[in-house]
ZAVEX-334796 format. One record per residue (C-alpha): residue in one letter; residue number from 1; x, z, y. Coordinates in nm, 2 decimals, padded with zeros to 4 digits, always signed. Example, Ala and Ser with C-alpha at 12.3 -4.5 7.8 and 13.67 -1.06 7.14 Angstrom:
! residues 2
rest nr X Z Y
A 1 +01.23 +00.78 -00.45
S 2 +01.37 +00.71 -00.11
This chain:
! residues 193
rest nr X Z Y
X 1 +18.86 +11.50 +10.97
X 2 +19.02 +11.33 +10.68
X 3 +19.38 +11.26 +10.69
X 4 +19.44 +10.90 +10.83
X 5 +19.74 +10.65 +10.71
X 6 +20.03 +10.86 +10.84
X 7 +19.92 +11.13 +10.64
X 8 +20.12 +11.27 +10.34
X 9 +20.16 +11.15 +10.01
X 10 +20.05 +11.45 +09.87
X 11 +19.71 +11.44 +10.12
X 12 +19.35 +11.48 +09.91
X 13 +19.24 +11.11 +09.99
X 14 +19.59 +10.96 +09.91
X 15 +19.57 +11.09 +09.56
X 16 +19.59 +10.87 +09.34
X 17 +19.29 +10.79 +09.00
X 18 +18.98 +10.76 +09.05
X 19 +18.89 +11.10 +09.23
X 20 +19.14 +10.97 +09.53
X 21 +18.96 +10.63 +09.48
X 22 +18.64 +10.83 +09.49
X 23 +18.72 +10.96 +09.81
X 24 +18.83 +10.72 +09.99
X 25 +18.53 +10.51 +09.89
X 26 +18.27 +10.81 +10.05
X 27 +18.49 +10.84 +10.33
X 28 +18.49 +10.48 +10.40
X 29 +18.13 +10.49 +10.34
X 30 +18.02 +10.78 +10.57
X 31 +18.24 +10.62 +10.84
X 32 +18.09 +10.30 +10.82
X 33 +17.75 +10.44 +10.83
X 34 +17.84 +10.68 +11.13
X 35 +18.02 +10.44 +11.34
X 36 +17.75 +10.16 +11.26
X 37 +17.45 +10.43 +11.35
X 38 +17.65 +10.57 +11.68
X 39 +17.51 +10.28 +11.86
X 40 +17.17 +10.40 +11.79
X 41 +17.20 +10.66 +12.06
X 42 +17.28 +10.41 +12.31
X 43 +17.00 +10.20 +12.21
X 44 +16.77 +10.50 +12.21
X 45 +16.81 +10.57 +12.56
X 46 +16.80 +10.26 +12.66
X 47 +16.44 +10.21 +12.50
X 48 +16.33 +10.55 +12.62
X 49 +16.37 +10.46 +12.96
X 50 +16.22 +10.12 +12.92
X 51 +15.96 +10.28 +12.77
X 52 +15.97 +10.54 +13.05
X 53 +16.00 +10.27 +13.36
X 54 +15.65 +10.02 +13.17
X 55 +15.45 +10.30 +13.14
X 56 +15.50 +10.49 +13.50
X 57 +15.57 +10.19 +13.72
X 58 +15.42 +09.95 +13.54
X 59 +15.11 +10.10 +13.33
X 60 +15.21 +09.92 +13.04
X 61 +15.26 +10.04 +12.69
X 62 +15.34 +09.94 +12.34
X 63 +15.27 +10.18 +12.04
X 64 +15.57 +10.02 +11.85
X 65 +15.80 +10.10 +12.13
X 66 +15.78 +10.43 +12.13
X 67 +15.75 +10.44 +11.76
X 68 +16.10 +10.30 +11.76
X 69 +16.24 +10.56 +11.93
X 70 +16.14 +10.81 +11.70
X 71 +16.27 +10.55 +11.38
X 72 +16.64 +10.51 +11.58
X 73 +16.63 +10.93 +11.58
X 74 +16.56 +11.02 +11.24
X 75 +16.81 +10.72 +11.14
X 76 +17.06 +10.89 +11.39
X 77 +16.99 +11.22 +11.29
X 78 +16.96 +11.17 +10.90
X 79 +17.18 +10.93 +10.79
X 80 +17.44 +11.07 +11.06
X 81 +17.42 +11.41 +10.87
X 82 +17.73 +11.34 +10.62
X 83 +17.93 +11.18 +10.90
X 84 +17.89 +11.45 +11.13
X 85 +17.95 +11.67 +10.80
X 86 +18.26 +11.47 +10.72
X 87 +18.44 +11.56 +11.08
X 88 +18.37 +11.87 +11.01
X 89 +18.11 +11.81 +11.32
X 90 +17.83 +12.07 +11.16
X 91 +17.74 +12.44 +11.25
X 92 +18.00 +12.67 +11.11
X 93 +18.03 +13.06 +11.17
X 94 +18.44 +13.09 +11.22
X 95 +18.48 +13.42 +11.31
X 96 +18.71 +13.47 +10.97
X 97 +18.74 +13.12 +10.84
X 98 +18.97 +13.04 +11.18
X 99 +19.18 +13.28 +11.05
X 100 +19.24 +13.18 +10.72
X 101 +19.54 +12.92 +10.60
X 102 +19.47 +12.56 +10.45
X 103 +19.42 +12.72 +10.11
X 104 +19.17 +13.01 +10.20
X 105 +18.95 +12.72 +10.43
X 106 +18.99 +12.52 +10.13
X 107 +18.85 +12.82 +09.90
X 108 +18.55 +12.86 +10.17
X 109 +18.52 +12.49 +10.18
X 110 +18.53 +12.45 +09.80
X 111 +18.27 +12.77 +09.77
X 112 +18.02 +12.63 +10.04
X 113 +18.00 +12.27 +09.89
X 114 +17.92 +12.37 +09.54
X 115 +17.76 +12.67 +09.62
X 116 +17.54 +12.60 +09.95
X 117 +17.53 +12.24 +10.07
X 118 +17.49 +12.04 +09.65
X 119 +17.20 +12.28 +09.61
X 120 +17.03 +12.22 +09.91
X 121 +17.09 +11.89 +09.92
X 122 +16.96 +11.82 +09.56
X 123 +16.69 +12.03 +09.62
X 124 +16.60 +11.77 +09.95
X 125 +16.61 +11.49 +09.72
X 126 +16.42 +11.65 +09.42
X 127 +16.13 +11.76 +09.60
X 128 +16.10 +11.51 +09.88
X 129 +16.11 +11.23 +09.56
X 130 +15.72 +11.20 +09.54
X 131 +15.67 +11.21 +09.91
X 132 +15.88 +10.93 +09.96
X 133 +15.75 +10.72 +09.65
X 134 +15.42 +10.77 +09.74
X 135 +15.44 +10.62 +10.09
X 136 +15.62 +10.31 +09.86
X 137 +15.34 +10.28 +09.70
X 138 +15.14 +10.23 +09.96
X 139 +15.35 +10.05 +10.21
X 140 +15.27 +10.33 +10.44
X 141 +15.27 +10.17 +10.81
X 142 +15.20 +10.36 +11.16
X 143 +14.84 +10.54 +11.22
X 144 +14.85 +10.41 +11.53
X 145 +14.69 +10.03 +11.59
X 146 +14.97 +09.87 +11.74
X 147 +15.26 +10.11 +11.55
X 148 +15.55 +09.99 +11.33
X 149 +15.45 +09.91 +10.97
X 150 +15.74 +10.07 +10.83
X 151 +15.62 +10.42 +10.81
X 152 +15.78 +10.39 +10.39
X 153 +16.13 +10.31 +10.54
X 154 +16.11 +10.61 +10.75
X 155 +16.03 +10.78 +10.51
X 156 +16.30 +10.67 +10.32
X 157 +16.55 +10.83 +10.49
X 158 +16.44 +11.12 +10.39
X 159 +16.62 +11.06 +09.99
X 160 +16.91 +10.89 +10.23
X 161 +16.98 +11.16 +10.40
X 162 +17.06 +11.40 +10.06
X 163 +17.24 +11.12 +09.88
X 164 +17.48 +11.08 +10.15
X 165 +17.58 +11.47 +10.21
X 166 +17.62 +11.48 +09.78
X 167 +17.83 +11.20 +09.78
X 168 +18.07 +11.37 +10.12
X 169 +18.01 +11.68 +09.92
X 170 +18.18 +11.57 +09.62
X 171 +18.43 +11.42 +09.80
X 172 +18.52 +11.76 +09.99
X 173 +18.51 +11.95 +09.66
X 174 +18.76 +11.70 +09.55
X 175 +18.97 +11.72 +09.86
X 176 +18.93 +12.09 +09.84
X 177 +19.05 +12.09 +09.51
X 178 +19.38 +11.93 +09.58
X 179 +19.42 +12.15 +09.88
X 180 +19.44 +12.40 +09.67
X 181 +19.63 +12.35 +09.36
X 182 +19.91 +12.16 +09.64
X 183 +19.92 +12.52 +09.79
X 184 +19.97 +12.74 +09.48
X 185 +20.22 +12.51 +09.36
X 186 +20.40 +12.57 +09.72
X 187 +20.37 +12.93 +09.67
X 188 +20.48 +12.92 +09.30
X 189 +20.79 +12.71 +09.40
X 190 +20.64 +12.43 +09.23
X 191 +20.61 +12.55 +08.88
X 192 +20.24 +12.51 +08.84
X 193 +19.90 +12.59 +08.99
């Protein structure tokens, strides 16, 4: 989790310039999106069961409804990813990074981002690009008769999704960064990274 207003001058996202600026502005963003998205899951249960309770007790069903819950899951799940990324919510084998100080996490961190996650990410947006501006073209809606028209905006989410994790990416290799250097100027007594 990123260090909050009590945190140290020398703290990544209380740098100052634009990369501090730069990550603040990502952080900010990735929070507003998570928070604003969390609700989603409430909502999404609550339709599922309405959706549950018409058809079984009522014999009554609407296409769009349950299209809706799968739209409020990929929102949750895709435009969530960088949030969850952020707070350091994702899947992570710490068997030796546990172990390490600030500055080796920050190495592993640092290694991962530009290494693993940029990569795959890009590689999301680059070949997903077509897919999604084909269903643009289109204005690609539900199959079903009765479905939500917005198949496009679904789809959508797909080039969301990738932009989001690059942009909390770069903001980690940033933070990473300064992690780093503040810790090899600790070791060195301050003389220089």
């Amino acid at each position: 989790m990123a260090p909050g207003p009590d945190s140290p001058p020398d703290a990544p996202d209380r740098q100052p310039g634009a990369g501090g600026a730069f990550v603040r502005a990502v952080d900010a963003l990735n929070e507003t999106v998570g928070r604003m998205i969390s609700w989603l899951t409430l909502f999404m249960v609550a339709v599922t069961f309405l959706v549950v309770v018409l058809r079984y007790v009522f014999d009554i069903g609407w296409i769009a409804m349950q299209e809706s819950v799968t739209y409020m899951h990929a929102i949750v799940f895709m435009a969530g990813a960088a949030f969850t990324f952020k707070h350091q919510g994702h899947v992570r084998v710490d068997i030796l990074y546990r172990n390490f100080g600030s500055r080796g996490q920050a190495w592993v961190n640092l290694l991962g981002g530009l290494f693993l996650l940029l990569p795959t990410a890009l590689f999301i947006a680059w070949i997903s690009w077509g897919y999604v501006a084909d269903s643009w073209q289109v204005l690609e809606g539900s199959r079903e008769a009765g479905g939500l028209p917005g198949v496009f905006l679904l789809k959508t989410l797909v080039l969301v999704m990738p932009l989001l994790l690059v942009l909390q990416a770069l903001a980690g290799v940033l933070r990473d960064l300064v992690i780093i250097r503040r810790e090899a100027s600790r070791e060195t007594g301050g003389r220089g990274a």
